[in-house]
C-alpha positions in Angstrom: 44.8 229.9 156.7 43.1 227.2 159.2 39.6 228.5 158.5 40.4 228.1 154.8 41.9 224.7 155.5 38.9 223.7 157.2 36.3 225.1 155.0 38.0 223.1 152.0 38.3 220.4 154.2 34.3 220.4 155.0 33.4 221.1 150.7 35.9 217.7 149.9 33.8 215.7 152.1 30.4 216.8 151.8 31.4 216.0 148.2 32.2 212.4 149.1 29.3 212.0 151.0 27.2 213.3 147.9 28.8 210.8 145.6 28.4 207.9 147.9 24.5 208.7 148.5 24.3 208.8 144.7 26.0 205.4 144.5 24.0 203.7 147.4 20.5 205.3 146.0 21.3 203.4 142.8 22.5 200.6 143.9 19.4 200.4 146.4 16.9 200.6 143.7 13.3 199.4 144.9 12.7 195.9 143.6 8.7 195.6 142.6 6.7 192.8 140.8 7.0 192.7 137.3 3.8 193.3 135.1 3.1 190.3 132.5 2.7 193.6 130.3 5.0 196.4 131.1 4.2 198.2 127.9 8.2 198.5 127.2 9.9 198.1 124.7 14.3 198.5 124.2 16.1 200.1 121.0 15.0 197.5 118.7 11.4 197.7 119.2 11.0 194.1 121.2 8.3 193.7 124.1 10.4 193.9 127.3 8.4 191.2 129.9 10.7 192.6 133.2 14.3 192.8 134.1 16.6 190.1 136.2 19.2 190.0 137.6 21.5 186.5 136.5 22.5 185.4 139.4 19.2 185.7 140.9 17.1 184.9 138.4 13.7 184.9 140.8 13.8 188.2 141.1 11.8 190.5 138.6 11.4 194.5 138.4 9.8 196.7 136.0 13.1 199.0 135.5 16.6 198.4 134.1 19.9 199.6 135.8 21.7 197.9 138.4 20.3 195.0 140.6 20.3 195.2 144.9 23.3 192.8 144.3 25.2 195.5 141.9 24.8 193.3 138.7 23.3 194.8 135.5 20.1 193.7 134.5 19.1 192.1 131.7 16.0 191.7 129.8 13.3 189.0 129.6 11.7 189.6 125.9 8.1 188.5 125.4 8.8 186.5 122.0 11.0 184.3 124.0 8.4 183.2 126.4 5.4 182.9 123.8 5.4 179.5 122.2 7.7 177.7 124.4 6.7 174.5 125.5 7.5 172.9 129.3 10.9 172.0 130.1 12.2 173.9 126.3 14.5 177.2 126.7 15.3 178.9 123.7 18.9 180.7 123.5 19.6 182.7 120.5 21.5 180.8 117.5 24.0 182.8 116.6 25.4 182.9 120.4 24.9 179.0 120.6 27.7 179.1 117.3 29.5 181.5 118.9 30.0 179.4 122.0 30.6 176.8 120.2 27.6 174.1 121.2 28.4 170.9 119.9 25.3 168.0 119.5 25.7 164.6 118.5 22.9 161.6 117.9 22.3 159.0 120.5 23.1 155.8 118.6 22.1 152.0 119.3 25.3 149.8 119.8 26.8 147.0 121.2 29.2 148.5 124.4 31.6 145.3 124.0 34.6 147.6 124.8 37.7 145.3 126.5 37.9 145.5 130.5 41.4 145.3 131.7 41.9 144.6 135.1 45.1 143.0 137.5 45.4 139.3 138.3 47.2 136.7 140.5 48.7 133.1 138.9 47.8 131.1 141.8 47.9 127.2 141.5 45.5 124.9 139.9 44.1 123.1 143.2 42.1 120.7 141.0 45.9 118.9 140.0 47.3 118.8 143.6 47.9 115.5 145.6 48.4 114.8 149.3 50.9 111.6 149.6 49.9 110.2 152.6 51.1 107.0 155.3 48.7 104.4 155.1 50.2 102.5 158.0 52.5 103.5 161.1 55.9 103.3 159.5 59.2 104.7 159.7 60.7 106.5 156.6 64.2 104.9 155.7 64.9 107.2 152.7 63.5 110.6 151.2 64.6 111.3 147.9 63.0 114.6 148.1 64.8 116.4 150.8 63.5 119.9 149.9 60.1 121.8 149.3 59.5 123.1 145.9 61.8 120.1 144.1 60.3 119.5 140.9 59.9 115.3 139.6 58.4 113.7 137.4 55.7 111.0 137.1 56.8 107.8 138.7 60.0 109.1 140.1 60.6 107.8 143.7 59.8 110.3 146.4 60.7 108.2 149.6 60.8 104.4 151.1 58.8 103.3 154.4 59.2 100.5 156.8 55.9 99.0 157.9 55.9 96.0 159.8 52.1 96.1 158.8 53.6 95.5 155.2 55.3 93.1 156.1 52.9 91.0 157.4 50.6 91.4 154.6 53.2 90.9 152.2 53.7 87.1 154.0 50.3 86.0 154.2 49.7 86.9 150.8 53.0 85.2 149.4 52.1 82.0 151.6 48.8 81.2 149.7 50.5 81.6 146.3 50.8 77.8 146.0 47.5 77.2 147.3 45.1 75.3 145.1 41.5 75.0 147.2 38.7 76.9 146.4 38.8 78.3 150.3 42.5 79.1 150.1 42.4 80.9 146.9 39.7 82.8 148.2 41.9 84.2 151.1 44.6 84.8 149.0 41.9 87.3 147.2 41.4 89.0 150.4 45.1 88.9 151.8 45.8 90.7 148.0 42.8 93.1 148.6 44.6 93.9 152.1 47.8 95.6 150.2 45.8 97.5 147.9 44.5 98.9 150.7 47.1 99.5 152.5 48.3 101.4 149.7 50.4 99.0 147.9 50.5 98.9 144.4 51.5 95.2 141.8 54.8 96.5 141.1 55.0 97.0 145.3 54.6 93.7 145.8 56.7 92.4 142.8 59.5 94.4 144.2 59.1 93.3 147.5 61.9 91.1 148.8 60.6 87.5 149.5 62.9 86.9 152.7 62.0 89.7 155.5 61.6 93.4 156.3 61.3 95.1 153.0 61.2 99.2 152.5 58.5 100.4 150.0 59.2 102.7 147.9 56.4 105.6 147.2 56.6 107.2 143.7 55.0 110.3 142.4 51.5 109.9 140.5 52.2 112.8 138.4 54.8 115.6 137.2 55.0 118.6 139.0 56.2 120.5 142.2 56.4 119.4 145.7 54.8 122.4 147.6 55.4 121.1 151.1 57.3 118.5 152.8 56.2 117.6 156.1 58.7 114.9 157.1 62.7 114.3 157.5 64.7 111.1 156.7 64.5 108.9 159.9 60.8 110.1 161.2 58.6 107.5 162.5 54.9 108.5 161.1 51.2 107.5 161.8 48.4 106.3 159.5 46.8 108.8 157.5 50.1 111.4 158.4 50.7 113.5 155.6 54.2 113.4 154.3 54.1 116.0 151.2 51.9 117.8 148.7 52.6 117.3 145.2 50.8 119.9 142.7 51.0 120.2 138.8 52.1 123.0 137.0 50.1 121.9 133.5 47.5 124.3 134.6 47.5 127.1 136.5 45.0 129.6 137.7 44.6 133.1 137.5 42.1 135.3 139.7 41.6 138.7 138.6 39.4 141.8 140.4 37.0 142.6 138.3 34.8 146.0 139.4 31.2 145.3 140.7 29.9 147.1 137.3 32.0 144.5 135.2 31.5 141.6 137.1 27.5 141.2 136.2 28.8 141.4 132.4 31.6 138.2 132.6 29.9 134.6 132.7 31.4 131.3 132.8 33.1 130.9 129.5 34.2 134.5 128.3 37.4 134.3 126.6 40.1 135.9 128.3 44.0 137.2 127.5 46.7 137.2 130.0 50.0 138.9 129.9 52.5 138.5 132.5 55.8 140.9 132.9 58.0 138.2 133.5 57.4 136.5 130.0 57.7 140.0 128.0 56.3 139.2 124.3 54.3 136.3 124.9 50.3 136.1 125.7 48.5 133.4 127.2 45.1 132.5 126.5 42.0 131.2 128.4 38.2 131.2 130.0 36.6 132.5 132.9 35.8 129.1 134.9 33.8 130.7 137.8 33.1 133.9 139.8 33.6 134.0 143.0 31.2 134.5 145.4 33.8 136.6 147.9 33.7 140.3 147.6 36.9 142.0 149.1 35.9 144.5 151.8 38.5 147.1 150.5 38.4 147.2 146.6 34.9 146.0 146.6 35.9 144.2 143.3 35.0 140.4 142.9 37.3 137.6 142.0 37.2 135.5 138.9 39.0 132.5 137.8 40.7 132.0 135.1 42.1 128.2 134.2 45.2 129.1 131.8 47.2 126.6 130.5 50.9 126.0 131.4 52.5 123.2 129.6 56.3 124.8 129.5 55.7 125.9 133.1 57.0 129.5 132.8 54.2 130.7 134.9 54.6 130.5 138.8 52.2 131.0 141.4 52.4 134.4 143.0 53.2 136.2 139.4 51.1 139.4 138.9 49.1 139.2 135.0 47.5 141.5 133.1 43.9 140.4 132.4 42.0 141.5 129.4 38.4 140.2 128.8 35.4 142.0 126.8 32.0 141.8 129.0 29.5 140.4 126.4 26.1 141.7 125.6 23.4 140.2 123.8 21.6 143.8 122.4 22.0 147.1 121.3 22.0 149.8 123.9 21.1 153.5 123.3 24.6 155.5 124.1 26.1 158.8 124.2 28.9 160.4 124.3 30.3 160.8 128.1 30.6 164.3 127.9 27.4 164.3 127.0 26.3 163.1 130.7 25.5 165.8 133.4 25.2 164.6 136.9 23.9 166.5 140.0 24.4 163.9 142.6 20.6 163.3 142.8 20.0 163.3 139.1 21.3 162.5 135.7 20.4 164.5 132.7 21.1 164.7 129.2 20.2 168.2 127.1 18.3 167.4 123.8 18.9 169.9 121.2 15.3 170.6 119.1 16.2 172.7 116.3 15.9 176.5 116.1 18.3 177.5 119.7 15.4 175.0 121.4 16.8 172.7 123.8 15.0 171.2 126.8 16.3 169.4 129.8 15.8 165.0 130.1 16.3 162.9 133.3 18.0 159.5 132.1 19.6 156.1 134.1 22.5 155.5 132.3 24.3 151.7 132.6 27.8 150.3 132.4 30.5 153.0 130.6 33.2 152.0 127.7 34.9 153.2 125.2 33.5 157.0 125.7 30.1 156.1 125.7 27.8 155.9 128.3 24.7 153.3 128.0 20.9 154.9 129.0 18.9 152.4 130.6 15.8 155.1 130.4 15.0 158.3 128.9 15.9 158.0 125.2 15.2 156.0 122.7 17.8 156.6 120.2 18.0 159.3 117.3 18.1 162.4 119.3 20.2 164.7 119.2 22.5 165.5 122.7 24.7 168.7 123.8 28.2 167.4 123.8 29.9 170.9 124.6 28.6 174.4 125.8 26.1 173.0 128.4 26.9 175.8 131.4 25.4 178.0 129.0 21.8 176.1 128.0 22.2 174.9 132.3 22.6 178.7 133.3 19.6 179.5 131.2 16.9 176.6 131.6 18.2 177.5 135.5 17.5 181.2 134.8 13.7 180.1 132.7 12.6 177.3 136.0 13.0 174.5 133.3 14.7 172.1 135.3 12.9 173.2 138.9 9.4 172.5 136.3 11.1 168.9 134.8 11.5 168.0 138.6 8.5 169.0 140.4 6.2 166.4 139.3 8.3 163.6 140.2 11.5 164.2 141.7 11.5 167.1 144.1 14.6 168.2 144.8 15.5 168.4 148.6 16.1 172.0 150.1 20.1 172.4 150.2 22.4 175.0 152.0 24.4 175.0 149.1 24.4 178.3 147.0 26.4 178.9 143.6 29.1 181.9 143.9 28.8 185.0 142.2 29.9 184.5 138.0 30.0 180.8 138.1 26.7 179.8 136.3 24.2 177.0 138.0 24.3 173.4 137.3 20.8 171.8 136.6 19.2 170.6 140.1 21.0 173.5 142.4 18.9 175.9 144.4 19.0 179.2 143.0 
């Protein structure tokens, strides 16, 4: 019984090792250089030029079967090589329908598409005004005791002593009755002193005749009181700031706009602004300037937007919706985005000829909107582009050298490490 164990033993695995020289000899199969005339032909009569292997497409023999990478073989056909211009591959119609290969023409149009990007209300510092001490005096009364207090034009905002006033006030009241040419003319400088000093006709009207009188400062215009720098009681120097008053009948908003938008919004483009807080209402205005700031982490610039506020329901610090449409003066070749292929080095479109014909064009494309992409170079307009289907015409102009031809004149493409994995088909520009 053990020598017939054995002996069975020894016939199952010399039959293995027969089955697995069989399998290695044809996967091994000698590659050689293909003949530009084999003299073959397949089942339906067509000139066979070699055999290749897909995923290595450099590679030609003179036999079918399997290739050293265990991949079938397919063949190259003379008819499709004969005729073909550079840079053209030719893939059969009826599997470009079957695969469903979409075109569509490159048109010429205006890419005036709306840009909407976040914004800021900040205030309008154009409106805002410092109220300041002309002379060293002592604040007797302030009527407004807190930041952010809104008044109105005119309306008192606090009273000052100022012996300096004072002083002023009596040397120009003690020349009223004079009547000499040299003492009216010092009562013209004595009134040019107050104005000076910051003192206003209906100051001095409503100055008291007899002594020390408190003057009161009123507010040049409506709006907020953004800081207040002094209290009741506080002696203050010339030229001391005692609050800031700023309007609210204007406000600004300054939105990020991209790099790529920026260059497309002048001075003057129309803008819409919507702001959560007032739901259902939009507010309407122009782009007054670009900034010339570029924010080191969005890399986006900052425009301003002068929007007017009459009702004051917007506040500084608000967050707004901007919506503005770059303009351009032309008509632009476009198409479609899908329509774009991008290797990181180059940009290509596939132009579809007619008859399965297709060949492979470089292109700088522009600014994108509205699902079209502008080309700055390449086409013209009219043509007709691959929308859909393009790993199939990529994997074959790949397979042909159409795209290694397109490049080599002008654009070599640099040596990369990079290699595609086995069943995924080559993009246009990768090393095969």
């Amino acid at each position: 019984m053990k020598r017939l164990l054995i002996a069975l033993l020894i016939a199952v695995l010399g039959l293995m090792l027969l089955i697995a020289g069989y399998v290695v000899g044809r996967r091994q199969a000698p590659a050689s250089p293909a003949s530009t005339n084999t003299g073959k032909t397949d089942a339906g009569g067509r000139k066979v030029l070699y055999w290749y292997d897909t995923m290595v497409p450099q590679q030609h023999f003179d036999h079918p079967g399997l290739s050293p990478m265990g991949m079938q073989m397919v063949p190259k056909y003379a008819d499709e090589a004969a005729g073909n211009p550079a840079g053209v591959v030719k893939i059969n119609p009826a599997t470009v329908q079957n695969l469903g290969v979409r075109t569509a023409p490159v048109e010429r149009r205006l890419l005036r598409a709306a840009v909407q990007v976040p914004g800021t209300v900040t205030w309008n510092l154009r409106e805002a005004t410092t109220i300041s001490a002309r002379v060293d005096a002592v604040i007797t009364k302030l009527d407004v005791r807190a930041p952010y207090t809104t008044v109105t034009a005119g309306e008192p905002l606090a009273e000052l002593l100022a012996p300096q006033w004072n002083s002023a006030l009596a040397e120009y009241r003690a020349l009223q009755q004079a009547q000499s040419a040299d003492a009216k003319a010092l009562r013209a400088a004595a009134r040019e002193r107050l104005r000076v000093l910051g003192l206003t006709d209906a100051d001095i009207r409503a100055a008291h005749p007899g002594g020390n009188t408190a003057i009161t400062l009123h507010a040049p215009q409506a709006g907020v009181v953004t800081t207040l720098d002094v209290r009741e009681g506080q002696r203050v120097a010339a030229g001391q700031t005692l609050m800031t008053l700023n309007s609210l009948a204007t406000v600004w908003v300054e939105a990020a706009l991209p790099q790529g938008t920026a260059g497309a919004v002048p001075a003057g483009t129309p803008v819409t602004v919507t702001v959560d807080a007032v739901p259902g209402r939009t507010f309407h205005g122009k782009v007054e300037t670009l900034l010339p700031d570029i924010d080191n982490a969005t890399r986006t610039q900052k425009a301003r937007i002068v929007i007017d506020n009459p009702d004051g329901v917007l506040s500084p610090g608000m967050f707004a919706s901007v919506q503005l449409a770059p303009s351009r003066d032309q008509a632009v070749p476009v198409v479609p985005d899908e329509a774009v292929i991008a290797t990181g080095t180059h940009t290509r479109v596939i132009l579809a000829e007619g008859e399965g014909r297709f060949r492979a064009v470089p292109v700088r494309t522009g600014r994108s909107a509205g699902g079209y992409t502008q080309v700055l170079d390449g086409l013209k307009g009219g043509e007709q582009v691959v929308t859909s289907g393009q790993f199939l015409i990529d994997s074959e102009a790949s397979l042909s050298g159409a795209l290694e031809r397109l490049d080599t004149p002008a654009h070599p493409a640099p040596a990369s490490s990079a290699r595609s994995m086995p069943g995924m088909p080559m993009r246009p520009g990768d090393q095969p």
